[in-house]
N, C-alpha and C positions, 0 to 999 in steps of 0.2 A: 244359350252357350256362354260360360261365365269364363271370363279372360282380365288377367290383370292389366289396370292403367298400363304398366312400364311397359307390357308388351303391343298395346294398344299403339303407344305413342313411339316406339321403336319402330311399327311396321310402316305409320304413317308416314312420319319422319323418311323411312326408305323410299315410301314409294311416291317422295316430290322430288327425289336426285334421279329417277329413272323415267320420267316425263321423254324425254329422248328419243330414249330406245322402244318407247310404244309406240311413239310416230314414226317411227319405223315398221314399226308392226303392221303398224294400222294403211301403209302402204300396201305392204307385202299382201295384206287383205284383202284391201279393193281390188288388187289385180286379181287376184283368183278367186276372187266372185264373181266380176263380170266373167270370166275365164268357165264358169259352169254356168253362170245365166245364160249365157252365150249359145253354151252347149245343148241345154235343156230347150231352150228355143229354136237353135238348128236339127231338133230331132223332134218337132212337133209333140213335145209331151202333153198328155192330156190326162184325163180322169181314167178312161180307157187302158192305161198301161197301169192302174192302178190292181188290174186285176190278179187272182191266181190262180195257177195250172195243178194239179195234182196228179200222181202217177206215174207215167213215164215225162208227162213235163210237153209235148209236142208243142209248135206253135204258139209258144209264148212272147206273147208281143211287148209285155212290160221288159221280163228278160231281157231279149233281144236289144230293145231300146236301151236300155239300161248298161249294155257291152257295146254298144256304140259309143254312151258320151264317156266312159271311161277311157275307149281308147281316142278318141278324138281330146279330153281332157289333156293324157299323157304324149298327144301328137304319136299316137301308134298306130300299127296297119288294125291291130284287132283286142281283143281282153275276153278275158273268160271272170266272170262276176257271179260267183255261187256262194248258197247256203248250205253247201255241202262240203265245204273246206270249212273244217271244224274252230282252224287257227291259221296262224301265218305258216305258224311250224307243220304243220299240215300241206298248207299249199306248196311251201320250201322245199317238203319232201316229195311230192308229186314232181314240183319243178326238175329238181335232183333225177329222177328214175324216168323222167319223160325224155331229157334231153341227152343222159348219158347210158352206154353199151358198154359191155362188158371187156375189159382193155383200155375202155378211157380212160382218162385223169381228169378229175377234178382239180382247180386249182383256187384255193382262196391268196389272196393277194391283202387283206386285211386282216393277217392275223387268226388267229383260231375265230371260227364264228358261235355264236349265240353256244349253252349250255344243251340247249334241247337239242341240236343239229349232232351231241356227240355218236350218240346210238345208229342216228341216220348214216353218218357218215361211216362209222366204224373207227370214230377213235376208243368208243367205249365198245367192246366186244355185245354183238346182237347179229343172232343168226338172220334178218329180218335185213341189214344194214346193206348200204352200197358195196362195202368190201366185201362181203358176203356173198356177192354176184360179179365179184373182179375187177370191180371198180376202183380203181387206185385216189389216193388220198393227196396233195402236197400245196404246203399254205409256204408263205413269206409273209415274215412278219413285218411290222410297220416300223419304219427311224425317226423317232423324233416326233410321233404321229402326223407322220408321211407315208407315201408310197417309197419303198426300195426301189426306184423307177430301173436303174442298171440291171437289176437281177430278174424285174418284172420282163423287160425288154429280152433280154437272155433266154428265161425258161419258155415266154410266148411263142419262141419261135417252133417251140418241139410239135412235131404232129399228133403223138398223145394227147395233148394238153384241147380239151374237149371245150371243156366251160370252166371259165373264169371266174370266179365269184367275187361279190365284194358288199361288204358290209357298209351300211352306211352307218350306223349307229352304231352305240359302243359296246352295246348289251352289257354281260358283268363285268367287262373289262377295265383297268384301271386307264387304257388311251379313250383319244378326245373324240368326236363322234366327224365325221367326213366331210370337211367343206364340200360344196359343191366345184367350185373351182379346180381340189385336188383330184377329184373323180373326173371333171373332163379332161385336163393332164394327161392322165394317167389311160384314160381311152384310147387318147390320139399315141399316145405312145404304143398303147400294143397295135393297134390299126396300122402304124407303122412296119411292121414286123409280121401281123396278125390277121388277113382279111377278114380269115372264115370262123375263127375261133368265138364260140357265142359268148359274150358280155351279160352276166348275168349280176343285175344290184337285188339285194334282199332292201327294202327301203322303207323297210317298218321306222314308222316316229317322226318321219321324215314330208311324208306329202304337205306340201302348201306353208312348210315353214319358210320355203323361199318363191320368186316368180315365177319358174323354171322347175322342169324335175331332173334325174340324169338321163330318160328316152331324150332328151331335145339337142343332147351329142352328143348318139350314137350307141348307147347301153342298148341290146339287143332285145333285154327282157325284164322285168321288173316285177316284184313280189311285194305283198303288202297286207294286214288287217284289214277288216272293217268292223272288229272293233278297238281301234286306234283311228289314228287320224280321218280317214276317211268314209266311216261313219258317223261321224257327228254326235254321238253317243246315243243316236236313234237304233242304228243298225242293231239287232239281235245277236248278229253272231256273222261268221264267213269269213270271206278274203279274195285277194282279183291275183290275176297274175295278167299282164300288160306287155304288146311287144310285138316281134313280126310274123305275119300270119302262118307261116308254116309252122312254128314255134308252139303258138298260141293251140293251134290243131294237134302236137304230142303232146301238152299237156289235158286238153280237151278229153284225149283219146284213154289217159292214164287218170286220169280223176273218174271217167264214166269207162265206156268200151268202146275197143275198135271200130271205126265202120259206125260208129254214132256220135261221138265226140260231143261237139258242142250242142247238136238237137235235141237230147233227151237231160232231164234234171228238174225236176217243179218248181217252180217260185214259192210255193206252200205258202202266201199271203205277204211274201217281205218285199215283194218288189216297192212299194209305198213307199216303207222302213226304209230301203236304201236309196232310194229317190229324196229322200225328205232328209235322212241324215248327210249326203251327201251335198244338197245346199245349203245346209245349216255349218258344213264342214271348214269351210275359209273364215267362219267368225269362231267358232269352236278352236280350230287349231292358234288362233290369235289369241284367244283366250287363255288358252296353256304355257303359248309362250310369253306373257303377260305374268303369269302365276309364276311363271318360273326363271326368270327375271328378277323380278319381286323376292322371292325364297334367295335368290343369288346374295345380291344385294342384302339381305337382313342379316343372313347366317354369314356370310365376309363380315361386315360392321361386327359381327358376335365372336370373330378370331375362328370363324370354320373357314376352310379350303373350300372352296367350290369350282368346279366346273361344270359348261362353261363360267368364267364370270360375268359379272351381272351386265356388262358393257363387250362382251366379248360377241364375236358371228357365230350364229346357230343356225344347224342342220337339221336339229331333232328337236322333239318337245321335252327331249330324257335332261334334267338335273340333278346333279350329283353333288352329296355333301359328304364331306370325309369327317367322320365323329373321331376316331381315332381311340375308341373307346367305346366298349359293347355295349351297357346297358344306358346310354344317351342313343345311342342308333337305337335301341328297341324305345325308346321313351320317344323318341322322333315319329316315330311310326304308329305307334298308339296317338298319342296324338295327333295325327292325321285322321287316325278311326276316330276318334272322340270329335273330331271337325266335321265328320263326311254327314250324308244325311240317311241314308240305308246303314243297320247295323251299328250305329252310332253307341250302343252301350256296351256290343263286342269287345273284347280286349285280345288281339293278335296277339299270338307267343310264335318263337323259332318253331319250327319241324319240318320233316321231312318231304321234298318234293318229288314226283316224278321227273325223272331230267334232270336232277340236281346231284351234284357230288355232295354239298354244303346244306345244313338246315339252312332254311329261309324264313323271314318272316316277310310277311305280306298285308297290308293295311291297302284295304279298299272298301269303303263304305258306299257298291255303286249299283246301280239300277239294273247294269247286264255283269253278270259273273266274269269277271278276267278283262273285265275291259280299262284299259289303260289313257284313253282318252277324259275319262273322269279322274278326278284329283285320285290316284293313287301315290304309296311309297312300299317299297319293297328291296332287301339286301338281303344277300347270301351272309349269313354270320360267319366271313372271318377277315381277320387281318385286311386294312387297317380300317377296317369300319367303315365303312360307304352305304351312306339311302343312295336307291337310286328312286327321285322321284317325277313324276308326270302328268300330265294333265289338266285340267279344271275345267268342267262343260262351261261355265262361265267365272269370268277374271275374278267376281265381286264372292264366290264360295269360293274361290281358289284362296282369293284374302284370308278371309277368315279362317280356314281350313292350317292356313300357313300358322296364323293366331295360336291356335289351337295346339300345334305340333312344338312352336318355339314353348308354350306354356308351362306345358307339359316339362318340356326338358326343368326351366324354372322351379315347378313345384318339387322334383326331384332331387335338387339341391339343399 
């Protein structure tokens, strides 16, 4: 992989003024390692859970083991851990039709969520959607990328208001991705108001970028990849949903059927895969945020916008750079493909997404299809030009990868 001197010595150069904020990192790591050693030791993992079920799935002991240390990881009553949640946006949507009846209200409280959730919800018309089954829609947007705590506090109190939602990350959005500080806030505040109302975090991008996740005060229920953070870029494919046990049981019940819930679903050979990516997952997700750090730092020194910046607190592994200008975001992104190691001769163009209002283009050169835990970048083409990018199974490709993406822009000049 052939990279110019100047950008060689511009990354280096960046990455001795961010020495700091790895040892930060590399904290936040040790704790949520011992945090799944821990865990994998307190549930006698062995060879034996290494096995797989096929079929209806009965008696699967890896399974089983394997939704223990997740919700003992996130300090929950229980978790549901499948290969059959195809995506997060999958499980979101299970989550969504598990927990809400027909007259509910949903409520997001961060602003419109993810592009994929529009269908679900019915802000994009789909016969298939929550509104579709009478399910009511009503979001509050964020101040200042804050919670509107006054209007939060106000609408909590209505007895419609079913489940709460709340984004932690920013998805295609131009606000900053959720401290955790303002998510517990913002808890205690509807619990004030709220006993019974379920707390529902989507908390893709998010695991183990801190000590803590937002189950440890008080969020009722919690959604996530596995392949993002918490597969360690092993996992194949899936997604957990986390949280309190009768909760965990309507979603169980809506992912598979009634009256079988969590008992039936085969491991079909991943329990390993998530066993293995899942301790690989605290140096992986420190890895990302390492890469992305790094990417801060270089493209600020280059007169880009970034958030977070490069010295800033982060919730997610997600880095955003604002090009401000089309075809330097599409040259960002190719070169990331020209960095990756899968697809490396590929050249991503814009088109059209399922889910998407806006052509996107998408630069991932990675081992599992759609997985965001490895160095990807990917922006909806429009106004004002935002990569949003993510990942790096390790810091040392993230480097280079980063190499490869600023080069690019470079040779284009």
């Amino acid at each position: 992989m052939y990279v110019k001197n100047e950008v060689v010595e511009l990354v280096n150069n960046a990455e001795k003024e961010v020495q700091e904020e790895f040892k930060k990192i590399d904290k936040i790591c040790e704790v949520n390692t011992l945090k799944v050693l821990n865990s994998f030791q307190n549930n006698n993992i062995s060879e034996t859970h290494f096995g797989e079920t096929t079929g209806y799935g009965y008696n699967d002991m890896g399974r089983d083991a394997i939704e223990r240390i997740f919700a003992e990881i996130f300090g929950c009553e229980d978790s549901i851990v499948r290969g059959q949640f195809i995506s997060a946006s999958h499980a979101l949507n299970v989550t969504f039709f598990a927990t809400l009846r027909p007259g509910d209200t949903l409520l997001s409280i961060s602003g419109k969520p993810y592009d994929t959730m529009d269908e679900v919800i019915g802000i994009r018309e789909n016969s298939s959607s929550l509104k579709s089954f009478g399910i009511k829609y009503e979001q509050i947007d964020l101040i200042d990328n804050d919670f509107n705590y006054a209007e939060i506090e106000e609408r909590a109190m209505k007895n419609n208001i079913r489940v709460i939602e709340i984004q932690r990350s920013r998805g295609y959005s131009l606000r900053k991705s959720l401290t955790l500080d303002k998510i517990e806030r913002v808890i205690k505040t509807i619990r004030n108001v709220n006993k019974d109302v379920i707390i529902m975090i989507d908390n893709c991008y998010g695991e183990f970028t801190d000590k803590i996740e937002p189950s440890n005060f008080g969020a009722d229920i919690l959604v996530g990849s596995l392949i993002k953070n918490l597969g360690g870029g092993i996992a194949p494919n899936g997604a957990y949903v986390v949280g309190r046990k009768d909760l965990i049981q309507l979603v169980s019940e809506r992912l598979t059927l009634p009256g079988e819930g969590k008992e039936v679903g085969p491991s079909l050979g991943m329990n390993k895969k998530i066993l293995q990516g899942l301790f690989f997952a605290p140096s992986v997700v420190a890895s990302s945020l390492k890469t992305a750090v790094l990417t801060s730092k270089v493209m600020q020194n280059l007169g880009y916008k970034t958030v977070p910046a490069w010295n800033e607190q982060r919730s997610d592994i997600v880095q955003t750079i604002e090009f401000g200008d089309r075809e330097k975001l599409i040259k960002y992104c190719q070169g990331i493909q020209l960095g990756s190691p899968i697809d490396s001769s590929s050249i991503p163009i814009p088109g059209d997404m399922p889910g998407y209002e806006d052509q996107v283009i998408m630069a991932a050169g990675a081992f599992t299809q759609g997985s965001s835990i490895e160095l990807s970048c990917d922006a909806p083409l429009r106004e004002p030009y935002i990569a949003f990018q993510q990942g790096g199974l390790t810091y040392e490709y993230g480097k280079l990868g980063l190499m490869k993406a600023v080069d690019n822009i470079y040779m284009s000049i």
